[in-house]
PDB file of N, CA, C and O in Angstrom, chain B, residues numbered from 101:
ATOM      1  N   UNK B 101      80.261 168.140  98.528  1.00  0.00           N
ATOM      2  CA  UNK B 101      79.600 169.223  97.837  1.00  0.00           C
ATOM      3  C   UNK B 101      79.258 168.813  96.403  1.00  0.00           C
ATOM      4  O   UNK B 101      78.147 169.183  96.024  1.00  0.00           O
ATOM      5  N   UNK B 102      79.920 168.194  95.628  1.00  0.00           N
ATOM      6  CA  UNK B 102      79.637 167.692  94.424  1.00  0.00           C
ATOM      7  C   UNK B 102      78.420 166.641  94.477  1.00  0.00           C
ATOM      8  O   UNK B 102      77.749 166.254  93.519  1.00  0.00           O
ATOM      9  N   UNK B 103      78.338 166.393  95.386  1.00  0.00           N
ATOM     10  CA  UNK B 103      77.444 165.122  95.496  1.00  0.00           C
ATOM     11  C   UNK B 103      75.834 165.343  95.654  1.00  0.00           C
ATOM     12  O   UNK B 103      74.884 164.569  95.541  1.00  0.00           O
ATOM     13  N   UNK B 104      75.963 167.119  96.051  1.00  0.00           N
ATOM     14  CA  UNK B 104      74.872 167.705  96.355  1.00  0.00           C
ATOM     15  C   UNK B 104      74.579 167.996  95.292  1.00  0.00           C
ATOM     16  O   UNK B 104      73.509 167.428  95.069  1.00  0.00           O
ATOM     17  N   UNK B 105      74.935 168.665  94.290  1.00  0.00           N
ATOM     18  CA  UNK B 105      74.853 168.960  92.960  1.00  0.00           C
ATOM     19  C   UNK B 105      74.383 167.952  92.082  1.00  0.00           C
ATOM     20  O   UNK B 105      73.421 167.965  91.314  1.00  0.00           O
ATOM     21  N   UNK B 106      75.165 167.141  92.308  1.00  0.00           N
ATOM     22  CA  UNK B 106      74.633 165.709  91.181  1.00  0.00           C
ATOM     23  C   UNK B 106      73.247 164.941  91.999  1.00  0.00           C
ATOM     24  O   UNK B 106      72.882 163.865  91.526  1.00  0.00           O
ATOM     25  N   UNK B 107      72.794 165.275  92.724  1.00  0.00           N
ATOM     26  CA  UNK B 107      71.570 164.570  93.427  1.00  0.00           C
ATOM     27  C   UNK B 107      70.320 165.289  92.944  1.00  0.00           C
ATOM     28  O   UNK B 107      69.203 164.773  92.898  1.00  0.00           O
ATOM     29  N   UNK B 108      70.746 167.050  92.443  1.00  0.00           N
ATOM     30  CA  UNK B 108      69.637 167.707  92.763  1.00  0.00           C
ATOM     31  C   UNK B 108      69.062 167.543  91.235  1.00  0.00           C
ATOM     32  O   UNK B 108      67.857 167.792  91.194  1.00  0.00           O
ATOM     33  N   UNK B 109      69.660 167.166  89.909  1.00  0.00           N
ATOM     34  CA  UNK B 109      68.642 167.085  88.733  1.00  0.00           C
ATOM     35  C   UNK B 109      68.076 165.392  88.633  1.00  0.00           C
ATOM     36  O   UNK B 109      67.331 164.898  87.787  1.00  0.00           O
ATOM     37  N   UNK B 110      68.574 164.899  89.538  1.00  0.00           N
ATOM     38  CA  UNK B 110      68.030 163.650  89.294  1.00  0.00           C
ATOM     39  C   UNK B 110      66.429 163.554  90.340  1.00  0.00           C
ATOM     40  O   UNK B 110      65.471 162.813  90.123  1.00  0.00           O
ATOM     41  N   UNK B 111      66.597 164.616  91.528  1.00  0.00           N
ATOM     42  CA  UNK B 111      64.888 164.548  92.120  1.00  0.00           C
ATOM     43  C   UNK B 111      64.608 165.861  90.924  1.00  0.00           C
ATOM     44  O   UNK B 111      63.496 166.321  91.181  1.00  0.00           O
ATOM     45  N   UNK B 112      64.786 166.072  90.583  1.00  0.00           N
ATOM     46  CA  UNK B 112      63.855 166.966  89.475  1.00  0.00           C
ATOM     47  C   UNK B 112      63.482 166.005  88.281  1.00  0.00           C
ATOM     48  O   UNK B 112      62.259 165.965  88.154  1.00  0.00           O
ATOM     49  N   UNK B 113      63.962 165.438  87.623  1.00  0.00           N
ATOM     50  CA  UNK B 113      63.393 164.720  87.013  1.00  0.00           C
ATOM     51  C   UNK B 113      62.388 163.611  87.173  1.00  0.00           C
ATOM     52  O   UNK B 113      61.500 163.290  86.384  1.00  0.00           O
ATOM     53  N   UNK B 114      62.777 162.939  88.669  1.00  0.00           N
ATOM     54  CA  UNK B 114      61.789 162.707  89.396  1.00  0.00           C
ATOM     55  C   UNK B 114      60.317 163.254  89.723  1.00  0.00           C
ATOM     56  O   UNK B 114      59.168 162.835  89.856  1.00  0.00           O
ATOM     57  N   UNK B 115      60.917 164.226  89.761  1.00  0.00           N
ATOM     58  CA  UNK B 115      59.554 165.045  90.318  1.00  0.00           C
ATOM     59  C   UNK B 115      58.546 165.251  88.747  1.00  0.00           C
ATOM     60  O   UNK B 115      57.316 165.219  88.745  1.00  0.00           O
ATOM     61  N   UNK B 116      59.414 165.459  87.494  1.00  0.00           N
ATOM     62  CA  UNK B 116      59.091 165.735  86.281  1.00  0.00           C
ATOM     63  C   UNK B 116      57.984 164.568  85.814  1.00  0.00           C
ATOM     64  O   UNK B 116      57.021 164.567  85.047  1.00  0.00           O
ATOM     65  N   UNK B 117      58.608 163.602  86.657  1.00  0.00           N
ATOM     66  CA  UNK B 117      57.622 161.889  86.059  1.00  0.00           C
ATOM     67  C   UNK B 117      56.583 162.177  86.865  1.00  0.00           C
ATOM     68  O   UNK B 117      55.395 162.030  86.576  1.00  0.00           O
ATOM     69  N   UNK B 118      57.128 162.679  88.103  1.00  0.00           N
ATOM     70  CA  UNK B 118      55.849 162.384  88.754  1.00  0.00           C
ATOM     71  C   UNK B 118      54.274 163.508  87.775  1.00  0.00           C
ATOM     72  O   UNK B 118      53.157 163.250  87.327  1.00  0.00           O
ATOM     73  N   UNK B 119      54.993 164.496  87.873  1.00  0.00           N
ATOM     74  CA  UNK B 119      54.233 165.487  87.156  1.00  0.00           C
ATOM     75  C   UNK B 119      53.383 165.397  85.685  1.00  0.00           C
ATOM     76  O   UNK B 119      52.313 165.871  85.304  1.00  0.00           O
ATOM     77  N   UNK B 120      54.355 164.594  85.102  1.00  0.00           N
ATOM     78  CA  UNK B 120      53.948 164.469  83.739  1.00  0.00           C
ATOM     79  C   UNK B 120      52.327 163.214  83.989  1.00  0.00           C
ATOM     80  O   UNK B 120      51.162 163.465  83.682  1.00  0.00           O
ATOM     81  N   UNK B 121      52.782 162.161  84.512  1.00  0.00           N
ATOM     82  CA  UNK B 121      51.962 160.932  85.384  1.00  0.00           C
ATOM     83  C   UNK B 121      50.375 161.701  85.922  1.00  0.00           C
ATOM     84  O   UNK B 121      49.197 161.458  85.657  1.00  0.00           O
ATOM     85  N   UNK B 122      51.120 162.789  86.852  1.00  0.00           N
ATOM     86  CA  UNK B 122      49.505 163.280  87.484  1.00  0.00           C
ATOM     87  C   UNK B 122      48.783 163.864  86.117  1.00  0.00           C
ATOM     88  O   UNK B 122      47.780 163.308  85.670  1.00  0.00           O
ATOM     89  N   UNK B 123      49.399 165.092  85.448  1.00  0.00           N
ATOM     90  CA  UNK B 123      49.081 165.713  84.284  1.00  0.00           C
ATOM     91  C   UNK B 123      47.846 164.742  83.788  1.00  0.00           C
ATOM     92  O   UNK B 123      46.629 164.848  83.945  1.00  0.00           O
ATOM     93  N   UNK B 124      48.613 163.802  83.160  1.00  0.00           N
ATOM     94  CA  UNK B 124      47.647 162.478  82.638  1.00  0.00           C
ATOM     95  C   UNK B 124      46.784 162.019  83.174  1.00  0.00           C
ATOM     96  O   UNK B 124      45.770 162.411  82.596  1.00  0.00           O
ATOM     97  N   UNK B 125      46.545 161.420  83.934  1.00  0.00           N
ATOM     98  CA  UNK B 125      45.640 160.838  84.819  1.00  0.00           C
ATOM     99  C   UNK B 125      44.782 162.144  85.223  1.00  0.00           C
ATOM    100  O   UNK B 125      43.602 161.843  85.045  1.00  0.00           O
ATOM    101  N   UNK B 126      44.872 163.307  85.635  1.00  0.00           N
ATOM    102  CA  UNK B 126      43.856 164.430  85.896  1.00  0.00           C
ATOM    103  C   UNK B 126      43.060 164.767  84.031  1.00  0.00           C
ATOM    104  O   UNK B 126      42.014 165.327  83.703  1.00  0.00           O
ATOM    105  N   UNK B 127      43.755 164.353  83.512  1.00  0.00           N
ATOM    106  CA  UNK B 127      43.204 164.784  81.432  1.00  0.00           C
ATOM    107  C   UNK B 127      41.866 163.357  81.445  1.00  0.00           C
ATOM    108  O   UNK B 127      40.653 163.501  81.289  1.00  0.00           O
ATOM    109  N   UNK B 128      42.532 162.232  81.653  1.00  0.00           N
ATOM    110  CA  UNK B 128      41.416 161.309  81.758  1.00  0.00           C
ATOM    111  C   UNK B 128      40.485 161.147  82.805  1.00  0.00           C
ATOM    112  O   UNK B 128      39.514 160.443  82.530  1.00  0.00           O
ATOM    113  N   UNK B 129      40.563 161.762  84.257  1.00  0.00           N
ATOM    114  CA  UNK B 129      39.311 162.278  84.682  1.00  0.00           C
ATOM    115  C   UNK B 129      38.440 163.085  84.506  1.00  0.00           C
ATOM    116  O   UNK B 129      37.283 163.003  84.917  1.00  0.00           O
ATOM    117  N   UNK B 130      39.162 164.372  83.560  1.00  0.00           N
ATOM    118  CA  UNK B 130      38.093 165.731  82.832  1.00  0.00           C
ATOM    119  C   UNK B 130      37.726 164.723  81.642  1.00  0.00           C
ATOM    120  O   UNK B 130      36.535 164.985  81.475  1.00  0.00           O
ATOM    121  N   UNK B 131      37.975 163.962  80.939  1.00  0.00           N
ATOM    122  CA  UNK B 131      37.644 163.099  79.837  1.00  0.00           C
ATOM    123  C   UNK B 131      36.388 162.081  80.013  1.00  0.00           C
ATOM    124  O   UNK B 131      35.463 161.874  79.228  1.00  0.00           O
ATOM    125  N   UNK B 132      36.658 161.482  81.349  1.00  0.00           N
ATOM    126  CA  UNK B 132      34.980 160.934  81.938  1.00  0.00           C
ATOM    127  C   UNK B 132      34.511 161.724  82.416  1.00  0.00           C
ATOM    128  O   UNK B 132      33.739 161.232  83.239  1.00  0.00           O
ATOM    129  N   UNK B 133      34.445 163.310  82.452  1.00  0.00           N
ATOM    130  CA  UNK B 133      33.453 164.081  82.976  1.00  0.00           C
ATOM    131  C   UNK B 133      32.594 164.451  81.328  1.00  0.00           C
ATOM    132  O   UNK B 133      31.382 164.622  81.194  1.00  0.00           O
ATOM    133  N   UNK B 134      33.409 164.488  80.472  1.00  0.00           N
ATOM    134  CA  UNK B 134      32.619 165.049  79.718  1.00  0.00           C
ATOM    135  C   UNK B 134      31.402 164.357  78.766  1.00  0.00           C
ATOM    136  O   UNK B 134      31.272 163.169  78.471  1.00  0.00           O
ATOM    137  N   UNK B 135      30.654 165.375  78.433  1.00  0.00           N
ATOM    138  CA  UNK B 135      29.687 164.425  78.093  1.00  0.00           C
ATOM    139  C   UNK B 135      29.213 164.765  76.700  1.00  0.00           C
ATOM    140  O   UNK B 135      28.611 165.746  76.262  1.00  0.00           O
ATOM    141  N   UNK B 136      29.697 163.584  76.097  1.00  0.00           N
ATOM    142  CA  UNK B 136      29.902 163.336  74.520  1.00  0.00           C
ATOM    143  C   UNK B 136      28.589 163.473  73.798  1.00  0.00           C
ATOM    144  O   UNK B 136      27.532 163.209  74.371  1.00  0.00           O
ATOM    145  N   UNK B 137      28.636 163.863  72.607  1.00  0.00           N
ATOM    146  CA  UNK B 137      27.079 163.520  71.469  1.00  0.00           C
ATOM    147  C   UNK B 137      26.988 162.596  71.239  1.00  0.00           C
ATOM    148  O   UNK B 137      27.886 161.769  71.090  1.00  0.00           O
ATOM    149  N   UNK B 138      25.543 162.426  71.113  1.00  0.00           N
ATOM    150  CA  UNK B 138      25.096 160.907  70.296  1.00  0.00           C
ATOM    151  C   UNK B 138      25.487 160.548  69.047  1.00  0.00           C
ATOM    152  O   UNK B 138      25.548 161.446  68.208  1.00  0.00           O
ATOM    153  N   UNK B 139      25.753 159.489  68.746  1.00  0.00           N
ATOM    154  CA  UNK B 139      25.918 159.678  67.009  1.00  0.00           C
ATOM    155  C   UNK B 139      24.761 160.500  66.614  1.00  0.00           C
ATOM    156  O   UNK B 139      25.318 161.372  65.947  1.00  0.00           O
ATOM    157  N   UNK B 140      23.616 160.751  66.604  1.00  0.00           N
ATOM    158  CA  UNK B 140      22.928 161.211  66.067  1.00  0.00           C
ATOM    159  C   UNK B 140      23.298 163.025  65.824  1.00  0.00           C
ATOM    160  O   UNK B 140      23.548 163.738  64.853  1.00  0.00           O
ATOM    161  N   UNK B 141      23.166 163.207  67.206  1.00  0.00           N
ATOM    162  CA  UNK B 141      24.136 164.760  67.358  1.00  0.00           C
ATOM    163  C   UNK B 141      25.300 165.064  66.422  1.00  0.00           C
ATOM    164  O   UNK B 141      25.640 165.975  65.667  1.00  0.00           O
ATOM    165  N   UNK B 142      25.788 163.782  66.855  1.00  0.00           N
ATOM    166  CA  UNK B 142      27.337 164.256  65.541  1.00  0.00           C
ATOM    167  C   UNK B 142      27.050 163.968  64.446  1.00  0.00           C
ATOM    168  O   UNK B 142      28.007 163.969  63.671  1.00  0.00           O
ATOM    169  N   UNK B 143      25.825 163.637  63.913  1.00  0.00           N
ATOM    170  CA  UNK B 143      25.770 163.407  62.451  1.00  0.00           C
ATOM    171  C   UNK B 143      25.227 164.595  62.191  1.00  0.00           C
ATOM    172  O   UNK B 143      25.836 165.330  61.414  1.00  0.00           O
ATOM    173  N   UNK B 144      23.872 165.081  62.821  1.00  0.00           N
ATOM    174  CA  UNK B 144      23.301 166.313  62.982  1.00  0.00           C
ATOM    175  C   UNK B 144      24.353 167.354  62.479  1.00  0.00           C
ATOM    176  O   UNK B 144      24.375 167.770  61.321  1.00  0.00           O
ATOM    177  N   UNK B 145      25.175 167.712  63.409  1.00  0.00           N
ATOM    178  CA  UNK B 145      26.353 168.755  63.796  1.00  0.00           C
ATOM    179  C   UNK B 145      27.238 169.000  62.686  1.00  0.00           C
ATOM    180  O   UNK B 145      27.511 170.136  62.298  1.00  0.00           O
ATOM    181  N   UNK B 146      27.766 167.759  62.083  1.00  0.00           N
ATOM    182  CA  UNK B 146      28.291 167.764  61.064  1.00  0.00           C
ATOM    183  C   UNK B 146      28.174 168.052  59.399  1.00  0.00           C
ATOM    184  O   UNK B 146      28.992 168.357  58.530  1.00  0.00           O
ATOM    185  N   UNK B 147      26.561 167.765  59.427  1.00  0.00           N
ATOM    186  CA  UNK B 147      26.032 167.815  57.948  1.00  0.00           C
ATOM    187  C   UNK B 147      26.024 169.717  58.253  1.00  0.00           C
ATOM    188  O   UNK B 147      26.693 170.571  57.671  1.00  0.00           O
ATOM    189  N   UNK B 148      25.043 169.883  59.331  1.00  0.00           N
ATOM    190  CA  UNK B 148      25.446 171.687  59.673  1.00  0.00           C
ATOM    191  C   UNK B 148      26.107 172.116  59.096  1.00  0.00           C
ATOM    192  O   UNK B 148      25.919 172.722  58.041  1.00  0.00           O
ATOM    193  N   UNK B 149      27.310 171.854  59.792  1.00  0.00           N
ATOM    194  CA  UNK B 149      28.865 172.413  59.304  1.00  0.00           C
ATOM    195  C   UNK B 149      29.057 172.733  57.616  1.00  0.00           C
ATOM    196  O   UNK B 149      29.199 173.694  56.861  1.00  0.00           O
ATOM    197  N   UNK B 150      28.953 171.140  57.573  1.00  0.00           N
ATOM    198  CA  UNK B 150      29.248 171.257  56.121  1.00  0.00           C
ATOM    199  C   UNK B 150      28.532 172.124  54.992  1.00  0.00           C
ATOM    200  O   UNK B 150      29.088 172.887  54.202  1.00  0.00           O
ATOM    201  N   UNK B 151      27.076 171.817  55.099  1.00  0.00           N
ATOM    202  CA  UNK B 151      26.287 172.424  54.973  1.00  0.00           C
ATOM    203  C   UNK B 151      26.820 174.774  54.666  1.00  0.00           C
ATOM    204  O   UNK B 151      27.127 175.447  53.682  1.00  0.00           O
ATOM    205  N   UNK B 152      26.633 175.055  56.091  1.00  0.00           N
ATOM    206  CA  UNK B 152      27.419 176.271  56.278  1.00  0.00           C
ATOM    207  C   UNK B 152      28.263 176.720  55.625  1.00  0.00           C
ATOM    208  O   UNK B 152      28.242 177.877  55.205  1.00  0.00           O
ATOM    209  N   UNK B 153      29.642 175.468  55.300  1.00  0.00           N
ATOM    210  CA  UNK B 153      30.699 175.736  55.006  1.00  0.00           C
ATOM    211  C   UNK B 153      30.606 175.965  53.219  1.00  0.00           C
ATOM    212  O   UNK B 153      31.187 176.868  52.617  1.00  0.00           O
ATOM    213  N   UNK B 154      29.706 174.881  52.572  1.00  0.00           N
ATOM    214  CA  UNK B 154      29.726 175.166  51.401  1.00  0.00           C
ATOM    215  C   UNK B 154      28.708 176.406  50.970  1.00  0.00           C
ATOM    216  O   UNK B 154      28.993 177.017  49.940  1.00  0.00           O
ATOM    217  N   UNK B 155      27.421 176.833  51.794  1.00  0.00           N
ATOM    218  CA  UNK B 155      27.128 178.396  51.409  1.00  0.00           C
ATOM    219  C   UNK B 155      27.690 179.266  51.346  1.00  0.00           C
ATOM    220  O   UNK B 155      27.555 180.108  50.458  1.00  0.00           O
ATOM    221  N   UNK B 156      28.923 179.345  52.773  1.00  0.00           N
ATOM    222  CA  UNK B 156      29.723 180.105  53.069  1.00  0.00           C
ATOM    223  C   UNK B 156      30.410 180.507  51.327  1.00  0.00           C
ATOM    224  O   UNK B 156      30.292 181.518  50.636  1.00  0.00           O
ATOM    225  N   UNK B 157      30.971 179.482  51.144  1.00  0.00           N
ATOM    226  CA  UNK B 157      31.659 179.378  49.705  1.00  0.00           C
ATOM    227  C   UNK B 157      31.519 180.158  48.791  1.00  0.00           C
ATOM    228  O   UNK B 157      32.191 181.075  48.320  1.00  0.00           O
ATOM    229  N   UNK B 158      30.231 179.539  48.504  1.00  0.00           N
ATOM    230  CA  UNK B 158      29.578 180.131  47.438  1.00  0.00           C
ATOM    231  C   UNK B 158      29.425 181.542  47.408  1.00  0.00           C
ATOM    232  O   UNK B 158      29.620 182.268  46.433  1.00  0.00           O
ATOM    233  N   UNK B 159      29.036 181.900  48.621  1.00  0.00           N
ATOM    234  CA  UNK B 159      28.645 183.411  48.801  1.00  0.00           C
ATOM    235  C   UNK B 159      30.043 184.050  48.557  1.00  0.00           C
ATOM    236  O   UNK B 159      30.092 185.017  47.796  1.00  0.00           O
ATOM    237  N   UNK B 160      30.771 183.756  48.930  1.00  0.00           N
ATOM    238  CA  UNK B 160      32.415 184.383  48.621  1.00  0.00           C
ATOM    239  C   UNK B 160      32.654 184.356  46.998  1.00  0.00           C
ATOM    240  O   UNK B 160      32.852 185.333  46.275  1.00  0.00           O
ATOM    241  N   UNK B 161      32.604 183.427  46.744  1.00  0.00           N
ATOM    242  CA  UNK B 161      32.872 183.328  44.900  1.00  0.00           C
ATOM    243  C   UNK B 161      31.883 183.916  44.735  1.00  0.00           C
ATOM    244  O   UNK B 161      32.462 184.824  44.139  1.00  0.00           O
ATOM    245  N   UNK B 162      30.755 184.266  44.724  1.00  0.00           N
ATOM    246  CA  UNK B 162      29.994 185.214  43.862  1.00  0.00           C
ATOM    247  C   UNK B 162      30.328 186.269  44.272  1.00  0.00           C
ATOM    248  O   UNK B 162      30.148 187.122  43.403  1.00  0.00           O
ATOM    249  N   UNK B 163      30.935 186.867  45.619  1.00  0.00           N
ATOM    250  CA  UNK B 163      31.486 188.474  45.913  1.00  0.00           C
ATOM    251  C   UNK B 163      32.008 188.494  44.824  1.00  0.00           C
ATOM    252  O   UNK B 163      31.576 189.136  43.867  1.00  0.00           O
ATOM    253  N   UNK B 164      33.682 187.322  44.827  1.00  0.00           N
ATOM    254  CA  UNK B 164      34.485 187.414  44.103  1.00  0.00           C
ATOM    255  C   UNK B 164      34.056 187.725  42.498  1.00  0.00           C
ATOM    256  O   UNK B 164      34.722 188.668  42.070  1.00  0.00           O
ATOM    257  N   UNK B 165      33.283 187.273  41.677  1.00  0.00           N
ATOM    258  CA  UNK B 165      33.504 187.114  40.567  1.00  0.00           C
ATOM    259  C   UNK B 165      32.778 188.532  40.215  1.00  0.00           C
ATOM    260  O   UNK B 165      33.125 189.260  39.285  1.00  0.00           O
ATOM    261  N   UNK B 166      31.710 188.797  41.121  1.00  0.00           N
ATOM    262  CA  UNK B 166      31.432 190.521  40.919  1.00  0.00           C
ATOM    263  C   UNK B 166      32.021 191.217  40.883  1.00  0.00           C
ATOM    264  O   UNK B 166      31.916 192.138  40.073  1.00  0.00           O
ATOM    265  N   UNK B 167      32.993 191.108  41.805  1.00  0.00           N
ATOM    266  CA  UNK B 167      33.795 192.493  41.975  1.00  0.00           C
ATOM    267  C   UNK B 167      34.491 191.901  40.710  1.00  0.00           C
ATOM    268  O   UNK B 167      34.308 192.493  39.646  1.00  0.00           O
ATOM    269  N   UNK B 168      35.061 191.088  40.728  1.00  0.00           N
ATOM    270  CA  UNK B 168      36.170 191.347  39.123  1.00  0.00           C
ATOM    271  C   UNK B 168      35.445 191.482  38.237  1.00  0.00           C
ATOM    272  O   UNK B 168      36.125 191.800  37.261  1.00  0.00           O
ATOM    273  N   UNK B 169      34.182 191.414  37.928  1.00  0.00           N
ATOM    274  CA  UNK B 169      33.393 191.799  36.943  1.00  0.00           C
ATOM    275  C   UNK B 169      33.542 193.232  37.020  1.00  0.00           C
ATOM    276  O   UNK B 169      34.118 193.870  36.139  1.00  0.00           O
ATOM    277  N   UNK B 170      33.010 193.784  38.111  1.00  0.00           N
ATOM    278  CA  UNK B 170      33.327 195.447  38.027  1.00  0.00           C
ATOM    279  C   UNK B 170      34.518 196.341  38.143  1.00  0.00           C
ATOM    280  O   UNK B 170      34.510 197.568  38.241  1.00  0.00           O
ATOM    281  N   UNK B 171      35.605 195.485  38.116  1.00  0.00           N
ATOM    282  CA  UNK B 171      36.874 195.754  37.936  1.00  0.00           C
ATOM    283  C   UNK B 171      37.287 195.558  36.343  1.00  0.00           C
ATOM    284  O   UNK B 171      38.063 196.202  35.636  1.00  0.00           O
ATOM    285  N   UNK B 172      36.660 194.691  36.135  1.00  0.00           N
ATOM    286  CA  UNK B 172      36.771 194.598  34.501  1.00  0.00           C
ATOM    287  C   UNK B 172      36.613 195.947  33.946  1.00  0.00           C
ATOM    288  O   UNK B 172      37.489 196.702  33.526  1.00  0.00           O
ATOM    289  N   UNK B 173      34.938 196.174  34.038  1.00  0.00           N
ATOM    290  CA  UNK B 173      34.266 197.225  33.613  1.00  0.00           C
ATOM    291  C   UNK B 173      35.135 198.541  33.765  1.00  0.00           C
ATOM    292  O   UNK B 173      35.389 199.390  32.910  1.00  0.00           O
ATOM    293  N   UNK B 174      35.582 198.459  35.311  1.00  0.00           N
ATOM    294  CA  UNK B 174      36.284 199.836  35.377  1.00  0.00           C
ATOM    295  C   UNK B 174      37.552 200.261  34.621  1.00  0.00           C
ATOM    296  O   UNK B 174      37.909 201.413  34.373  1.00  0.00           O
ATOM    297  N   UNK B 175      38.157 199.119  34.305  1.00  0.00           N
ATOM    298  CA  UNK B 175      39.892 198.951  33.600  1.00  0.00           C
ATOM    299  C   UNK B 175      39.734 199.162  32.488  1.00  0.00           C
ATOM    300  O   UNK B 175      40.689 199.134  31.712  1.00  0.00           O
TER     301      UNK B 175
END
């Protein structure tokens, strides 16, 4: 009876390799499915972004500095 016990985490861990193993190998077949940008795309994509990100900015700091301007005014 002990022997049954001590057998049963060692096929689980077994089974754990096996699992972890397929896991992987199924990540690098969705990985050659997908279908990547050109550099050109990712240069494209990226200036975007950035682009976006620093209007984004700006438009926030000028909320910002209005409203504390009219918080000034009001205080």
């Amino acid at each position: 009876m002990a022997r049954a016990s001590r057998n049963k985490p060692e096929a689980k861990t077994k089974k754990q390799k096996r699992g972890i193993i397929k896991y992987f190998r199924e990540v690098v077949s969705e990985l050659k499915k997908v279908s990547w940008p050109s550099r050109k795309e990712l240069i494209n994509s990226t200036v975007a972004a950035i682009v976006f990100i620093i209007v984004f900015a700006i438009v926030v700091g000028l909320v910002d500095l209005i409203l504390g301007q009219l918080l000034k005014l009001i205080t």
